[in-house]
C-alpha atoms as one frame of an Amber mdcrd trajectory, in Angstrom:
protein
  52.406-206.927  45.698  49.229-205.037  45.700  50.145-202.639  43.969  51.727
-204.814  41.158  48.915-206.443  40.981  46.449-203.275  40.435  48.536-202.215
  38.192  49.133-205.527  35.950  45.192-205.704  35.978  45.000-201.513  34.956
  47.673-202.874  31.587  45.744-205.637  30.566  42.502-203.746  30.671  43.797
-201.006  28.727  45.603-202.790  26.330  42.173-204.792  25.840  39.928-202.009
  25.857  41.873-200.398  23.209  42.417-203.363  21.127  38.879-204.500  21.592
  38.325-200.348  19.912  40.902-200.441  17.134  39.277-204.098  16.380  35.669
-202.329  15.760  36.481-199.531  14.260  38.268-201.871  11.112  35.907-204.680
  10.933  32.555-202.666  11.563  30.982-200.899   8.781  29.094-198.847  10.577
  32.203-197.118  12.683  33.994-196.328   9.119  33.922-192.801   9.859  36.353
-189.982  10.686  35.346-189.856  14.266  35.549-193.590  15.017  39.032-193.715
  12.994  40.759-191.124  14.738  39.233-192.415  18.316  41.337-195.732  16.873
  44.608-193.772  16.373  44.356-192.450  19.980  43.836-196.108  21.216  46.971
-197.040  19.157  48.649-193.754  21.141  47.353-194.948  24.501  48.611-198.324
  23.820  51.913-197.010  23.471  52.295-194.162  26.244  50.970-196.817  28.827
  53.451-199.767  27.554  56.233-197.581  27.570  56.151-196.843  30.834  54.101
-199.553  33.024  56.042-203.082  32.098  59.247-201.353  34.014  57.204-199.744
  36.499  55.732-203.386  37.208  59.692-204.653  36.997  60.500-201.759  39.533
  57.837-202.795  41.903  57.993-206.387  41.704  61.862-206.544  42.522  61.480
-203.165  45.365  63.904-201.242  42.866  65.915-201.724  39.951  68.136-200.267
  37.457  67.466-199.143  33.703  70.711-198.204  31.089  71.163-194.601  30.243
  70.422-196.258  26.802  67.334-197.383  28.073  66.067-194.521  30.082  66.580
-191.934  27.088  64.394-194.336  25.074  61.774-194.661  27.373  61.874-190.719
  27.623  61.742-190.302  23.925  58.672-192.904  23.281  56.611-191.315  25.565
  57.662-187.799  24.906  56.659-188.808  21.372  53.617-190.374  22.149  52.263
-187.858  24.387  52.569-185.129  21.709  50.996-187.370  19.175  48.028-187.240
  21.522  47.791-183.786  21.447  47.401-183.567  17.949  45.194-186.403  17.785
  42.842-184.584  20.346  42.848-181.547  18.308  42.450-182.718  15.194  39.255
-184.541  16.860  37.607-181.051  17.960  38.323-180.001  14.396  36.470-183.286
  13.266  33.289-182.359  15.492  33.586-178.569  14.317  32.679-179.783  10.470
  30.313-182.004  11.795  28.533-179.814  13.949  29.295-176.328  12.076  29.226
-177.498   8.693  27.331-180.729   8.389  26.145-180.599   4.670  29.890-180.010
   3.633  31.128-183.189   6.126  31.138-185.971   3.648  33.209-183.510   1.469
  35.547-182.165   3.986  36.661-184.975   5.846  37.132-187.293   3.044  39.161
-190.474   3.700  42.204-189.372   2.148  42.165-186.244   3.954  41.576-187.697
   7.512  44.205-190.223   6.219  46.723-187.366   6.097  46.262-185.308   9.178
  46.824-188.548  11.067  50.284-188.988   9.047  51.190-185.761  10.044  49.987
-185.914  13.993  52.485-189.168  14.052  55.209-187.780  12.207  54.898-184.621
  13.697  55.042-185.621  16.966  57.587-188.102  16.726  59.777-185.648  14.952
  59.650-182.612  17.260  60.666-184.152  20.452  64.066-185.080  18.782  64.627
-181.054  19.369  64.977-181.283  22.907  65.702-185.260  23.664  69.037-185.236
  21.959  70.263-182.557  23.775  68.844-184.030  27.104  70.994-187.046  26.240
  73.968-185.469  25.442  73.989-183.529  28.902  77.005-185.360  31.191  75.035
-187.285  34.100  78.474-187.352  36.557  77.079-187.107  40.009  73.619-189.244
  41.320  72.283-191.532  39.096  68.925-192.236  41.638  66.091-191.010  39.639
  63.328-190.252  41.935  60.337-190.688  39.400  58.349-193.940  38.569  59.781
-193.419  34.817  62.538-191.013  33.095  60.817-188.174  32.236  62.235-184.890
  31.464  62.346-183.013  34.805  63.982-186.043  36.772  66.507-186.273  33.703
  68.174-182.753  33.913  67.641-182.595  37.925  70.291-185.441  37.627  72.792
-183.318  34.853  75.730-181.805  36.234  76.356-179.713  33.034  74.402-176.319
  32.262  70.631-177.592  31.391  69.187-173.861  30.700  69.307-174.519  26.963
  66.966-177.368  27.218  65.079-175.600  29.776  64.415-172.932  26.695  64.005
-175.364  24.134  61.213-177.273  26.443  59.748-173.703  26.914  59.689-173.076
  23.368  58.295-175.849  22.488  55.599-176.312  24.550  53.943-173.949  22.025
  53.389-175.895  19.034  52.981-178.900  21.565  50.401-177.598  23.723  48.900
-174.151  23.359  48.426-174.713  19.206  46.291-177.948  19.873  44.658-176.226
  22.847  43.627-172.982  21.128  42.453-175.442  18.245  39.990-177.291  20.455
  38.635-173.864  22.375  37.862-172.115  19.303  36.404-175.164  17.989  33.959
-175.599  20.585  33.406-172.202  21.009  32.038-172.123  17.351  30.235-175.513
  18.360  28.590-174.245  21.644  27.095-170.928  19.413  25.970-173.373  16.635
  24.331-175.361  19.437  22.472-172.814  20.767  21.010-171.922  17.743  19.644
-175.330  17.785  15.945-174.069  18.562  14.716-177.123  20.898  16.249-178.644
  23.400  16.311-182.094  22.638  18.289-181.202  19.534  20.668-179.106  21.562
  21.303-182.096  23.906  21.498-184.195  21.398  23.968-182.179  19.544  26.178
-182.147  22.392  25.985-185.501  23.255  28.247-186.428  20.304  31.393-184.169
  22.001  30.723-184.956  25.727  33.597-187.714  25.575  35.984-186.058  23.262
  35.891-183.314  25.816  36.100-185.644  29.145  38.905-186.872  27.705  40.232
-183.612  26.717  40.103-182.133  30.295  41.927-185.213  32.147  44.635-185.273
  29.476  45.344-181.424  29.640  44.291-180.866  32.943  47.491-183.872  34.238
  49.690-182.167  31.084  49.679-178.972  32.913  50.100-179.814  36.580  53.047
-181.381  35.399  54.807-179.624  32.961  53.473-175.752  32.511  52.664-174.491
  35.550  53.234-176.892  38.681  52.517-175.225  41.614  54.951-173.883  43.859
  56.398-176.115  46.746  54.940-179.291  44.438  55.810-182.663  46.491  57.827
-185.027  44.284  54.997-187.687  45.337  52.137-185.046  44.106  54.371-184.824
  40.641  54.524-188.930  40.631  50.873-189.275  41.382  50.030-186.408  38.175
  52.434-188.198  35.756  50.888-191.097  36.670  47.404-190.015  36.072  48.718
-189.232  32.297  50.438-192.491  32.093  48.032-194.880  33.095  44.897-193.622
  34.044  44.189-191.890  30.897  44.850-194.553  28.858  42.808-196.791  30.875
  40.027-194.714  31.134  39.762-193.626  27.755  38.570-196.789  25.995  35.586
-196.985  29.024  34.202-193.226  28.308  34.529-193.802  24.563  33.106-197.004
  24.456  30.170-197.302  27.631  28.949-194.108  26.535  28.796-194.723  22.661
  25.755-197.187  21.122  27.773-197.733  17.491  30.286-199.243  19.754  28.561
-201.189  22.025  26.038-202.089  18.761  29.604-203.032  16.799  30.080-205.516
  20.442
């Protein structure tokens, strides 16, 4: 019961905190800007990642176990699949948003026109929801004969094909493959985009500028490290002789922590926000 009830408060601050964001950022004038609007898309992503998977979880606790359909379970799996790689994007396309800003700032207005930022969201959620098709329908079409006790606080893909009794190495590959596009694109995107930030920075000749300067990315990339940082440990390289609980407590950090926690660093440490309050 404690636990059900940390974690019922932990949804309905979330879904708050990012509702309370993607409120501001359309009825403030002052937050109609790229930054602010895709910091709303991510809230709209966290919104979904964490309700996907935390109203069962609270189910699961409240009744000490329960069961989910197959139906169900490959849903849950593809929402949050989905969601998750709509995050990456989103987080990418947000490094590329402080690159212009930072890099170029007398072409910003120009660049990152409304219209434009209006279409590299479309494709982020289109993108992301389309991809993980490649690898979920084949996950569901697997034959689940033997155990059906999945030993994860959601269905997620490792849990899913540790339960097939058919050949899973084709969706081990597929996975593999494309964790490219997934992760490493929007990963390289955001290191070379702060890498050409940090050397504009230090051109910057005083230091108050230079702090100043980097003030403006210091919560895209706190964000950025938790996010990538629990994507990894789970799914790219977990290390060896990983305890099940370890792997629960990791997807959990990307499943509910993040979510909760990203509304607090974007909004405590931001003064349009808390001026738009």
């Amino acid at each position: 019961m404690f636990l059900f009830s940390l974690l019922l408060m932990i949804y309905c601050g979330t879904i708050c905190g990012n509702l309370l964001i993607i409120t501001l950022v359309s009825t403030s004038r002052n937050l109609h800007t790229p930054m602010y609007f895709f910091i709303s898309q991510l809230s709209i992503s966290d919104i979904l990642v964490i309700s996907d998977v935390l109203p069962n979880m609270l189910h699961v606790l409240l009744n000490n176990g329960a069961t989910i359909s197959f139906a169900g379970c490959i849903t849950q799996f593809y929402f949050l699949g989905a969601s998750e790689t709509v995050e990456c994007f989103l987080l990418a396309v947000m490094s590329y948003d402080r690159y212009v800003a930072i890099c170029k700032p007398l072409h910003y207005n120009v660049i990152m026109k409304s219209g434009y930022c209006v279409i590299l969201t479309i494709i982020c959620w289109v993108f992301g929801f389309s991809i993980v098709l490649i690898y979920m329908i084949p996950t569901a079409k697997l034959n689940y004969c033997g155990r059906n006790m999945i030993d994860h606080v959601f269905c997620d893909i490792v849990p899913l094909l540790e339960l097939a009794c058919s050949e899973s190495h084709i969706v081990h590959l597929e996975v593999y493959l494309l964790s490219i596009p997934i992760i490493f694109i929007p990963i390289t995107t955001i290191v070379m985009s702060y890498i050409c930030i940090v050397l504009a920075i230090l051109r910057i000749p005083s230091s108050t500028g230079r702090q100043k300067t980097f003030s403006t990315c210091s919560s895209h990339l706190t964000v950025v490290y938790i996010f990538f940082w629990t994507i990894f440990s789970v799914y790219v390289v977990p290390a060896k002789g990983q305890s099940s609980t370890i792997s629960k407590i990791l997807s959990f950090l990307y499943t509910v922590f993040t979510p909760f926690i990203n509304p607090i660093i974007y909004s405590l440490r931001n003064k349009d926000f808390i001026k738009a309050v």
